[in-house]
N, C-alpha and C positions, 0 to 999 in steps of 0.2 A: 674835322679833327686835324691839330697840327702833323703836319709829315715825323718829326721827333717822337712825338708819340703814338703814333701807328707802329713806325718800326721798333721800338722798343715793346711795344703787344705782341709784334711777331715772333721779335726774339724770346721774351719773356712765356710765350705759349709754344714754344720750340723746347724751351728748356723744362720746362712744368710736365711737357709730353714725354722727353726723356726719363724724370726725374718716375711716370707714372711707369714706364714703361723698364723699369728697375729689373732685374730677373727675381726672381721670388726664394729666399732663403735655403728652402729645401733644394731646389732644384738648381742653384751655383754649381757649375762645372767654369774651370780658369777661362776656356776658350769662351764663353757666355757673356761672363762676368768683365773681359778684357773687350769684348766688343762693346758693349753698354757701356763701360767706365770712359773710352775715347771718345765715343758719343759726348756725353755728360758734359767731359771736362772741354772739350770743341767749343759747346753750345754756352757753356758757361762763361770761358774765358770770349767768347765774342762777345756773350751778355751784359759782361761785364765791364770788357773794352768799350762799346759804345756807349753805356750811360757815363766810365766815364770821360768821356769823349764829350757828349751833351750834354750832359748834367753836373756838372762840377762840385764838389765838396766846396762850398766857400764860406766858412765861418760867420762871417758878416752878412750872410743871410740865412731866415729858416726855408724848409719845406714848401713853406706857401708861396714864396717870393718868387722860388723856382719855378714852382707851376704857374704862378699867371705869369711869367716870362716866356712859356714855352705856346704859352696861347698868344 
């Protein structure tokens, strides 16, 4: 598997962890709910900085062009 798409699994199973790992409605106290949300938003904004880092929005191509470029 290409190295771009390993690390973006890692990222992407980093952020799915947090995303599981939510505090549960009933039980939100601030201090709970503000440690989870920095997690969150950490793991996100990396997630998201990296693809778009290697994966570029480029009109002039779809989805699929991108992927057999990254293999």
């Amino acid at each position: 598997m290409n190295k771009k798409i390993k690390d973006t699994a890692v990222l992407m199973r980093q952020l799915v962890s947090d995303i599981q790992g939510a505090p549960y409605p009933g039980d939100i106290s601030n201090e709970l709910y503000k440690i989870w949300y920095e997690h969150i938003q950490r793991d996100a904004i990396a997630a998201l900085g990296y693809i778009d880092e290697n994966f570029p929005i480029d009109c002039s191509t779809d989805i699929d062009n991108t992927i057999k470029k990254a293999f």
